[in-house]
SERO-4910 file (N, C-alpha, C, O; in steps of 0.05 Angstrom, whole numbers):
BEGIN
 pado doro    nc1    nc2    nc3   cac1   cac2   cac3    cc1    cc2    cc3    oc1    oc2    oc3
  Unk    A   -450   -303     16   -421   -296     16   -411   -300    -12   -419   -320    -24
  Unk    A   -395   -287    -22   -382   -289    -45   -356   -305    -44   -345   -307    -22
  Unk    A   -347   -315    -64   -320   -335    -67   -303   -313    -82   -311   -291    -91
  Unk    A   -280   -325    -84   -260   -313    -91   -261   -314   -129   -249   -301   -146
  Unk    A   -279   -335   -130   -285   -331   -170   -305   -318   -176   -307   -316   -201
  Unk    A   -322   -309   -165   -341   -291   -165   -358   -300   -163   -370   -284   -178
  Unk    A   -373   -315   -156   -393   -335   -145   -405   -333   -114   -393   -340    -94
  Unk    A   -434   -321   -115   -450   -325    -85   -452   -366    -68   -461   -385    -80
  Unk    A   -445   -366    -52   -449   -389    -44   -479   -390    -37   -489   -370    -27
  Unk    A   -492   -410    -41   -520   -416    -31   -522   -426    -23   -514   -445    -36
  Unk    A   -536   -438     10   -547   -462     13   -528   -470     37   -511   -455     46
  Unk    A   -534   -496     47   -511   -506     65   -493   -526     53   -480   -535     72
  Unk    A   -487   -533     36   -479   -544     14   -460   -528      0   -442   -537    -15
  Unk    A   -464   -500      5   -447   -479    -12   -432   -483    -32   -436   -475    -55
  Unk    A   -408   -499    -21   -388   -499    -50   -406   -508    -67   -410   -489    -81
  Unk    A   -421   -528    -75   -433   -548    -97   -450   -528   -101   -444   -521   -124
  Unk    A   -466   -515    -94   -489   -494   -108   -483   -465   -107   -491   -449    -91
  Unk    A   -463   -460   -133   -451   -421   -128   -476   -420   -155   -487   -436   -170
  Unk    A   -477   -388   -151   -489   -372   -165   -472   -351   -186   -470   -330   -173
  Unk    A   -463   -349   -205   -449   -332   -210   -460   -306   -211   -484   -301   -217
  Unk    A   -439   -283   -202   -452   -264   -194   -459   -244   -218   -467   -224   -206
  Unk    A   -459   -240   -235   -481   -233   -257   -502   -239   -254   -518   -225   -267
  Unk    A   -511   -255   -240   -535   -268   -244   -550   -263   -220   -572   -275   -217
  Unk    A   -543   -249   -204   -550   -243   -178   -557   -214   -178   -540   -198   -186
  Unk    A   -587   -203   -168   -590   -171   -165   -564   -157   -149   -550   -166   -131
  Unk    A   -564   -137   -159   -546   -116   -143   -552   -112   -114   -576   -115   -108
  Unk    A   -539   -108   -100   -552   -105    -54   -543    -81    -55   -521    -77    -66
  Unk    A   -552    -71    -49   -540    -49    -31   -529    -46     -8   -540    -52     13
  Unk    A   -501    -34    -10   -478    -37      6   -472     -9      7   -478      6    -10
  Unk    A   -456     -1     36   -446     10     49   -416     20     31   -411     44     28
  Unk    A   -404      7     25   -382     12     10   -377    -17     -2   -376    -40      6
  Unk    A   -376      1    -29   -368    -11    -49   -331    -20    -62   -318     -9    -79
  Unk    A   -327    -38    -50   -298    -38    -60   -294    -52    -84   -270    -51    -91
  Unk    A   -309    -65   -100   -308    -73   -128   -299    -46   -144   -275    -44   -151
  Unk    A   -319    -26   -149   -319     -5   -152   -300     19   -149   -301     41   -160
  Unk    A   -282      9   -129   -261     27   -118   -244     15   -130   -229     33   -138
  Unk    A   -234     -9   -140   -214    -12   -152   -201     -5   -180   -178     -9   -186
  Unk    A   -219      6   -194   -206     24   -212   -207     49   -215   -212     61   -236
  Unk    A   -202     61   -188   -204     94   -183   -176    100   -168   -169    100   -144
  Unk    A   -164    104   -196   -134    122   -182   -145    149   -160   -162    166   -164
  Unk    A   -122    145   -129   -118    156   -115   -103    192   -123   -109    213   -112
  Unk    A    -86    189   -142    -68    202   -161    -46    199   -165    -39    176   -160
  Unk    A    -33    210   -171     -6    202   -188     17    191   -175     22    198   -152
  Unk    A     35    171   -190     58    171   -182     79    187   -173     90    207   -182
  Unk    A     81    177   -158    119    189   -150    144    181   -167    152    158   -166
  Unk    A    155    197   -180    178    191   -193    206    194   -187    222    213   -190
  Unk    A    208    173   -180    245    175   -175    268    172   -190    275    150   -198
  Unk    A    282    194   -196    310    185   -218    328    163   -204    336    165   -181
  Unk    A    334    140   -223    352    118   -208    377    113   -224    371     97   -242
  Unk    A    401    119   -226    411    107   -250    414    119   -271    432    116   -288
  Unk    A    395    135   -270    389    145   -302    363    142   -309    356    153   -329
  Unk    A    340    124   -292    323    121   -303    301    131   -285    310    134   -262
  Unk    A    280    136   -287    254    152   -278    233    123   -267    220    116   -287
  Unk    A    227    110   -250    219    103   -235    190    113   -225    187    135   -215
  Unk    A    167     92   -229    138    108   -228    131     91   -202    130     66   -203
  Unk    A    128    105   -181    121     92   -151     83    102   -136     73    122   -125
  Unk    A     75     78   -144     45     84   -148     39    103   -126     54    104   -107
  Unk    A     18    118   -128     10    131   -104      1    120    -82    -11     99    -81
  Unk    A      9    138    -58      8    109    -32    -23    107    -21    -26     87     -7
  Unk    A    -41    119    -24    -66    115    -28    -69     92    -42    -86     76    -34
  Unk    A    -57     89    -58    -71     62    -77    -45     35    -72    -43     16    -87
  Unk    A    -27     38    -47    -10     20    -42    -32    -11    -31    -51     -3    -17
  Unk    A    -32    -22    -32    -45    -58    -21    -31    -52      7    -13    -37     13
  Unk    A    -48    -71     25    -50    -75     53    -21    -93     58     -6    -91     77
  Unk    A    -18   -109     35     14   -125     37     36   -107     29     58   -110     40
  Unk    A     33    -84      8     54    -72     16     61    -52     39     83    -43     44
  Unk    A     33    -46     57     42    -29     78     56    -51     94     77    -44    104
  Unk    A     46    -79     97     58    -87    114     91    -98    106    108   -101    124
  Unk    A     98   -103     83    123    -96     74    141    -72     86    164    -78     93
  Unk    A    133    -51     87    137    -25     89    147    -25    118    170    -19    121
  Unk    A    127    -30    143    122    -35    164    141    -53    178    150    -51    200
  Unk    A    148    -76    157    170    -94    166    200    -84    157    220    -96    166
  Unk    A    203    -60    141    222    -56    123    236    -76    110    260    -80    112
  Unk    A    217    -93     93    224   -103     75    227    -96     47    217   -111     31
  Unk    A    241    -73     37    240    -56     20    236    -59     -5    221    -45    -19
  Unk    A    257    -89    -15    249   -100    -38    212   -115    -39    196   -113    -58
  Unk    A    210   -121    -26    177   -134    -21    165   -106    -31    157   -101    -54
  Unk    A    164    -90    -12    152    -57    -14    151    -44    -42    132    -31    -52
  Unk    A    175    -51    -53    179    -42    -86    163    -56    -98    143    -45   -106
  Unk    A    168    -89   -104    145   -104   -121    125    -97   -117    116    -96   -139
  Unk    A    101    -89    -96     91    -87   -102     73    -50   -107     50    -44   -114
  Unk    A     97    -33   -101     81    -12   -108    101      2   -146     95     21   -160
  Unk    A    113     -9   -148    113     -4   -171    112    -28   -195    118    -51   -189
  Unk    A    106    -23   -217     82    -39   -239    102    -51   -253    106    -76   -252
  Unk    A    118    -32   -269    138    -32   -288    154    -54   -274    160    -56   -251
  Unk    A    161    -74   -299    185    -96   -286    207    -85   -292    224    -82   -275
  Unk    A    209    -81   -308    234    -71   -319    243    -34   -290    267    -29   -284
  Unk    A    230    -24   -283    236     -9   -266    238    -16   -238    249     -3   -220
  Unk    A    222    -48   -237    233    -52   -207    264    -68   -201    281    -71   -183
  Unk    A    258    -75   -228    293    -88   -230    315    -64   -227    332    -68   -210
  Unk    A    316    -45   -237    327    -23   -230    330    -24   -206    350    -35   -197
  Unk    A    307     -9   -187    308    -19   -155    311    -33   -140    312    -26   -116
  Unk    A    315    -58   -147    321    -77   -139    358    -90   -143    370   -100   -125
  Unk    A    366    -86   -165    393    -72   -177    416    -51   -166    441    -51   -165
  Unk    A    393    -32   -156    408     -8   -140    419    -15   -111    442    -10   -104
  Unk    A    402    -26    -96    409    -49    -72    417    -18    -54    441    -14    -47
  Unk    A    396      0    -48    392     34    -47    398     31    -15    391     11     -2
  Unk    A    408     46     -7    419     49     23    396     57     41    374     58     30
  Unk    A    399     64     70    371     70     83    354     91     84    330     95     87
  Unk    A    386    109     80    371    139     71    364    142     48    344    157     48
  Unk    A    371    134     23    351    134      9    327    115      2    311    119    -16
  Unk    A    329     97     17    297     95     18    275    109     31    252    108     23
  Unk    A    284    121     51    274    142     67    262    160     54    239    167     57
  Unk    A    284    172     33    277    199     24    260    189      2    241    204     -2
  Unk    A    261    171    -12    234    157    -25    208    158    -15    193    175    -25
  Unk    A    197    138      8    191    134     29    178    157     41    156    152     51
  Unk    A    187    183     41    181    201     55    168    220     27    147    232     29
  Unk    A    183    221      7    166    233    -11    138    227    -31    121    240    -43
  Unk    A    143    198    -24    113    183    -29     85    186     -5     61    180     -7
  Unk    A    101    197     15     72    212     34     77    236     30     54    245     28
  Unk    A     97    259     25     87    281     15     71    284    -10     53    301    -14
  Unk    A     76    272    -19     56    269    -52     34    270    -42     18    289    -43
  Unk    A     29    241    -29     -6    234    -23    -18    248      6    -37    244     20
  Unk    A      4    268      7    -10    284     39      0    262     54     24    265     56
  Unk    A     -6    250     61     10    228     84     37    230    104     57    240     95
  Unk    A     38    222    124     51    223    153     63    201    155     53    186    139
  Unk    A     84    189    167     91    166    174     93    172    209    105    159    225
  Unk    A     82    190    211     89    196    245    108    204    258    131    200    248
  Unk    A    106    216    277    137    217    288    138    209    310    122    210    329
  Unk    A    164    197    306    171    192    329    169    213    364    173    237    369
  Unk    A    161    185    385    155    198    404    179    219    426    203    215    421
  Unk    A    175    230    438    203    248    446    210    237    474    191    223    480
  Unk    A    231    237    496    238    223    511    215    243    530    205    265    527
  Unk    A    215    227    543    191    233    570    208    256    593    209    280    594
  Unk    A    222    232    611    240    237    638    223    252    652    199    249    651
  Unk    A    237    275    668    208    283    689    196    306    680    199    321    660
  Unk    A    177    305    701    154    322    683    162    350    693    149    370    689
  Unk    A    183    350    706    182    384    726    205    403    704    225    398    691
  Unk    A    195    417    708    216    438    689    243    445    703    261    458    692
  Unk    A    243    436    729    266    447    732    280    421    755    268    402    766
  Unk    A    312    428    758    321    415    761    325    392    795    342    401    811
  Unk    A    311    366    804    320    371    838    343    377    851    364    366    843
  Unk    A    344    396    874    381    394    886    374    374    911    392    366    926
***
């Protein structure tokens, strides 16, 4: 198993005997996510704010904490972490942006990356087309 400093644990003893992983042959794996991390998904989304142009990473390459930001609509959370620029999230964070436009943000960061947020489901009620008397 690997540690979080890059070190294989060995042994039953583990912590006290790591290996650093340079030093360890390559395995062969199924997917590689070392590897994936410096492969842009593609481009940002840019939003005018203010006056200023705003680079909103592509949501392919958003982190598992900002979906769940997202998910919670925690919006400011959602911003830190999908855009880089400090100085642009203070902007966003500054603007204190209403619901619809986060939405329309939101919604253009899955048209960019092809992406869905779903839709909502439609009311059920009965299944007969027509009306009982």
């Amino acid at each position: 198993m690997t540690t979080a400093g890059g070190y294989e644990e060995v042994g039953d003893d583990a912590p006290n005997n790591v290996t650093p992983m340079d030093q360890i042959e390559d395995e062969d794996v199924d997917v590689d996510l070392d590897a994936m991390q410096d492969e842009a998904r593609g481009e940002p989304t840019t939003v005018r704010l203010d006056g200023i142009v705003i680079h909103i990473q592509h949501a392919g390459d958003w982190t598992a904490s900002a979906m769940r930001a997202a998910a919670n609509a925690d919006w400011d959370a959602w911003a830190r972490a999908v855009i880089d620029d400090d100085n642009e999230y203070q902007v966003w964070e500054d603007a204190d942006l209403s619901n619809n436009q986060v939405e329309a943000v939101f919604t253009q960061c899955g048209r960019s990356a092809r992406m869905s947020a779903g839709k909502s489901q439609k009311r059920t009620g009965s299944r007969r087309s027509t009306r009982r008397r």
